[in-house]
Residue, then its C-alpha position, 0 to 999 in steps of 0.5 A: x386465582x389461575x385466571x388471575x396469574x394468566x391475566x397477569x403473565x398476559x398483560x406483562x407481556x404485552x407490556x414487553x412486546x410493546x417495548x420491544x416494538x417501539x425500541x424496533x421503530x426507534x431503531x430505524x431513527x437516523x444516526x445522529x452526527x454528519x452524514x459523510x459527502x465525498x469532498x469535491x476537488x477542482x481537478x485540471x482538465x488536462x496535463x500542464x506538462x508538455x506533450x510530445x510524440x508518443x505521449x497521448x492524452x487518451x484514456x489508458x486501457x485497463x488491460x495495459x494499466x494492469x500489466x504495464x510492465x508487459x509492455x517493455x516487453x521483457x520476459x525477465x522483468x515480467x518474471x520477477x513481478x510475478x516472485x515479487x507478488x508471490x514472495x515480497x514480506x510488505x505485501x503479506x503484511x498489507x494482506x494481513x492488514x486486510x484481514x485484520x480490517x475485516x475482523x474488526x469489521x465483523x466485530x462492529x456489526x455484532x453490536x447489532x445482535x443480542x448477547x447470550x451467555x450461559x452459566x452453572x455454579x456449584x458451592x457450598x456454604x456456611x452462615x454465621x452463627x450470629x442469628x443462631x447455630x451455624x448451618x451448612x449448605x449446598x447451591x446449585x444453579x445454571x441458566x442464560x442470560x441474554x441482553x441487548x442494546x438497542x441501536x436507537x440513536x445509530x451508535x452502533x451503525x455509525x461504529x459499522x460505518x466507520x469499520x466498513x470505510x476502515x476496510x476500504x480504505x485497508x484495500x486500498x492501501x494493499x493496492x498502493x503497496x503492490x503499486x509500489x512494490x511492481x514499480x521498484x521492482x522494474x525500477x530496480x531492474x532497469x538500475x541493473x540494465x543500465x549499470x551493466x551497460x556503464x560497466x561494458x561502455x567503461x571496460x570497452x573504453x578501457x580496452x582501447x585506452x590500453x592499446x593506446x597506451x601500449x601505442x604510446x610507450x612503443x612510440x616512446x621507445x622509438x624516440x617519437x614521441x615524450x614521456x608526457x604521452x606516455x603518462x597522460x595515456x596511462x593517467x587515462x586508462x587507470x582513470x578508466x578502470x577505478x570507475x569499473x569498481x565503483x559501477x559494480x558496487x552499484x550493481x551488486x547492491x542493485x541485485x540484492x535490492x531485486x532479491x529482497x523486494x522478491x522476499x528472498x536471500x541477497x544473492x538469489x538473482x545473481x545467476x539470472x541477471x549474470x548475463x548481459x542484457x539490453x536496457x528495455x525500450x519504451x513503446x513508441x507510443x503512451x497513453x496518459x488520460x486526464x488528470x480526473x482519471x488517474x485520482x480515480x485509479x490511484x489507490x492512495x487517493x483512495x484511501x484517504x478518502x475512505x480514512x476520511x469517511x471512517x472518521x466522519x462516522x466516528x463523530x457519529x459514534x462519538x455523539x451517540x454517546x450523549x443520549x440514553x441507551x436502550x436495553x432488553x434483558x432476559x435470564x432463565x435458569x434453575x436454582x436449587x439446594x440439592x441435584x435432585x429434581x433440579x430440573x423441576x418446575x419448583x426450581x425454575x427462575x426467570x426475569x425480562x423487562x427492558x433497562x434504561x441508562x443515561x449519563x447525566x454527568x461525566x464532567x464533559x468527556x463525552x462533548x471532548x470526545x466529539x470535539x476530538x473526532x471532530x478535530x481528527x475528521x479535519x485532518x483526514x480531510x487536509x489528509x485528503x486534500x494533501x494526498x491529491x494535490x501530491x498525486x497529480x504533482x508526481x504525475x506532472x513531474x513523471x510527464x515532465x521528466x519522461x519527455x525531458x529525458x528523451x531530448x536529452x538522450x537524442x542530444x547525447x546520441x549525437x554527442x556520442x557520434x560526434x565524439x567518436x569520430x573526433x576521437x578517430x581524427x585525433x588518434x589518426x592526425x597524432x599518428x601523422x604527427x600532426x596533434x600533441x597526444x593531449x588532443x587525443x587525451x581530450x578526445x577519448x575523455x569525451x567519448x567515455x563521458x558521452x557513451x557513459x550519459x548515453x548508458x544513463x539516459x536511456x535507462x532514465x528514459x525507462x525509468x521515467x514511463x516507469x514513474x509514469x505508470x506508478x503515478x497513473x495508479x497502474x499495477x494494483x487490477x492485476x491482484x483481481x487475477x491473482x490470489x492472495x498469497x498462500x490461499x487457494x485460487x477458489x477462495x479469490x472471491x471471499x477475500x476480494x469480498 
C-alpha cells in the first residue's frame, strides 16, 4: 500500500515536472507579431540654406551643444538656465512622467513571475434543517496559492517591450522639454535686452527732439521761424514718447514671462535684470553639422521613433491574444473544524496541476483589436515621418533667418549712420536758414526708425543662433550633469537608468 502511494505521488510529479519543462521550452518560442526595424528616411547630405562667414558645416562639439547658452557669453543668461532647470513646474512634470513610465515598466515585467497569494478565514456556520436537525459549526482554514501564466506565444515580452519603448521615448520627451525650456529662456532674455535697448534709443531721441523743439519756439519767439515749426517739433516729440510706453508693456510682460518659466512669482527678476545691459553678441563662428546628425540629437525625433516601436510591439501583445494561454497552479493549506492541532498533518490540503484556456469565440474582439494596433502602428509612423521632416524645416529656417537677419543689420547699420549725419546737416542747414524745418522733421524721423530696427536686429540676430541651436537638439546632455530636481546628486545614475 505505502509503495502504492509513493508510486503514485512519484509519477504525478513526474508529470508535473514534464509540464513545467515543456511550457519552459515553449516559452523561449519568438513572439508572435512584427519584429520592429527602425524605418529608414532619406536625409540630404548637407543644408539647403545658404552659408555664410561663420556658419560652418563641421560637426558641432558636444561640449558646446550641451552649454550652448555658455557661449554668448553672458553670465546673467547662464544664471537663469540653471533657476530655470532647478525650479520651472514643465520640466518637474516630465520627470514625473519618467518616473511614471517606469513604474509602468516594472509593471509589465512582473507578468514574468508567478503570483502567491496568502489567506486564512474564520467562520462560522448553521446548515439547514431540510436533511435533519440543524447543527452548528466552526471552520478555520489558511494557505497560499500560487499561479502562473506561461509567456509561450510572448504576450508578456511584447507588453515589456512596449514599456521599455514607452520609457525611452518618456526620456526623450523630459529631454525635448529642457530643449525647449533653456531656449525660452535665453529667447526671453534677449526680448529684454533688445526691448530695453528700444526704450534707451526712444528716450534718447526724445531727449534731442526736446532741445529741438525748445529750439524752435525760441525761434518762434524771435520771429524767425513759424508756428508750423513749432507744432511739427512738438507732433515729433510726443510721438516720441507715446512709444516708450508701449516698449515698457513689452518689457515687463518679457520679465515676468523670465519669472515663470524660472518657477517663480512675476516680478522676481525685476531686481537683476533692473540694470541695463548690452544685447549679447554671437561667436564669430557657428558649427551646424549635417542634416543626419541633428535627426540623431534632437529629442523629439526620438520620441517618435520609440512611440512607434512601443506600438509596433503592442500589435504583438494584441496577437497573442489569439492562441491558448498556459497556466501552472499550486495551493497549500490547512482546513480545520477546530484551532486545535490545526496545524496537524490530518488537516493539511493541497492541489498542483498545470491549466489551459482558450478563447474560442469572442465575436472578433481580439482580430479588431489587432487591427486597431495596427492601424494606431500607422499613425506613429506617419508620426515619425511628420516629425522629421518638421526638424530639418525649422532648421533650414533657423539657418536661413540667422544669415538673412545679419544682411539686414550690417545694412541698417549704415542706414543709422546715413541718418545720423542727414540729420546733423539738416539741423545745422536749418539753423542757417537754408532747409524748411520739414527736412529736419524728416531727418530726425529716419534716424529713430533706423536706431530703433537696429535695436530689433541685433536682437534677431541673437535670437535667430538661439533657434539654431534648439533645432540642433542642443541643451538636453547638460541634464547628464545635472540631477533631477530634488534628488540627491548620489541617485543621478538610478534615474538616468
Amino acid at each position: 500500500m505505502m509503495a502504492a502511494m509513493v508510486k503514485k505521488t512519484y509519477l504525478r510529479g513526474c508529470s508535473v515536472f514534464t509540464a513545467i519543462s515543456l511550457s519552459l521550452m515553449l516559452s523561449g518560442c519568438p513572439a508572435v507579431g512584427p519584429d520592429y526595424v527602425k524605418p529608414e528616411i532619406a536625409v540630404p547630405e548637407e543644408w539647403h540654406s545658404p552659408k555664410m562667414e561663420g556658419l560652418i558645416a563641421e560637426p558641432v562639439p558636444p561640449e558646446v551643444l550641451a552649454r550652448w547658452w555658455t557661449a554668448l557669453n553672458d553670465p546673467m543668461l547662464s544664471n537663469l538656465v540653471m533657476r530655470a532647470i532647478a525650479g520651472n513646474l514643465d520640466l518637474q512634470t516630465a520627470q514625473a512622467r519618467v518616473r511614471e513610465a517606469r513604474a509602468r515598466r516594472g509593471i509589465s515585467r512582473a507578468g514574468y513571475f508567478p503570483v502567491l497569494d496568502a489567506d486564512a478565514s474564520a467562520s462560522k456556520n448553521r446548515s439547514s434543517e431540510v436533511n435533519g436537525a440543524a447543527t452548528e459549526y466552526k471552520l478555520y482554514s489558511a494557505g497560499f496559492d500560487a499561479g502562473w501564466e506561461l509567456d509561450i506565444f510572448g504576450g508578456v515580452r511584447r507588453s515589456v517591450e512596449a514599456a521599455e519603448a514607452d520609457l525611452s521615448a518618456s526620456r526623450e520627451a523630459l529631454n525635448q522639454a529642457l530643449v525647449t525650456l533653456l531656449a525660452e529662456v535665453a529667447l526671453n532674455y534677449i526680448d529684454v535686452r533688445a526691448l530695453q535697448a528700444r526704450i534707451a534709443v526712444a528716450q534718447e531721441n526724445a531727449d534731442a527732439q526736446k532741445e529741438t523743439y525748445e529750439l524752435t519756439r525760441s525761434r518762434f519767439e524771435a520771429g524767425l521761424t513759424d508756428e508750423l515749426a513749432v507744432q511739427g517739433a512738438r507732433y515729433s516729440l510726443a510721438g516720441t514718447l507715446a512709444q516708450i510706453p508701449r516698449l515698457k508693456t513689452a518689457l515687463e510682460g518679457a520679465k515676468n514671462r523670465l519669472a515663470v518659466l524660472l518657477g517663480e512669482l512675476p516680478g522676481a527678476v525685476h531686481t537683476d535684470l533692473s540694470k541695463r545691459e548690452p544685447i549679447p553678441v554671437p561667436p564669430l563662428s557657428v558649427a551646424i553639422g549635417v542634416p543626419a546628425e541633428t535627426l540623431r540629437q534632437r529629442p523629439d525625433v526620438r520620441k517618435a521613433e520609440r512611440a512607434l516601436a512601443a506600438q509596433t510591439a503592442r500589435i504583438g501583445a494584441a496577437e497573442a491574444d489569439l492562441y491558448p494561454r498556459f497556466r501552472l497552479f499550486g495551493a497549500l493549506g490547512y482546513e480545520s473544524l477546530t484551532t486545535e492541532d490545526f496545524f496537524s498533518s490530518g488537516n493539511l490540503t493541497w492541489g498542483f496541476g498545470p491549466s489551459i484556456s482558450w478563447r474560442l469565440f469572442d465575436g472578433g474582439a481580439v482580430r479588431r483589436n489587432i487591427e486597431v494596433q495596427t492601424a494606431r502602428q500607422e499613425q506613429y509612423l506617419k508620426q515619425y515621418q511628420a516629425t522629421v521632416l518638421a526638424a530639418l524645416e525649422e532648421a533650414e529656417n533657423a539657418l536661413t533667418a540667422y544669415v538673412s537677419e545679419q544682411e539686414r543689420r550690417d545694412n541698417l547699420i549704415i542706414a543709422r549712420e546715413a541718418a545720423d549725419k542727414a540729420f546733423t546737416l539738416a539741423r545745422d542747414q536749418y539753423q542757417a536758414g537754408l532747409v524748411p524745418f520739414s527736412d529736419v522733421l524728416i531727418a530726425q524721423r529716419a534716424l529713430l526708425s533706423y536706431e530703433d530696427q537696429l535695436a530689433q536686429s541685433e536682437g534677431e540676430v541673437t535670437t535667430n543662433l538661439i533657434r539654431i541651436y534648439k533645432s540642433l537638439g542642443g541643451g538636453w546632455r547638460f541634464q547628464i550633469d545635472t540631477p533631477p530636481l530634488n534628488q540627491p546628486a548620489g541617485k543621478e545614475a538610478a534615474t538616468q537608468e
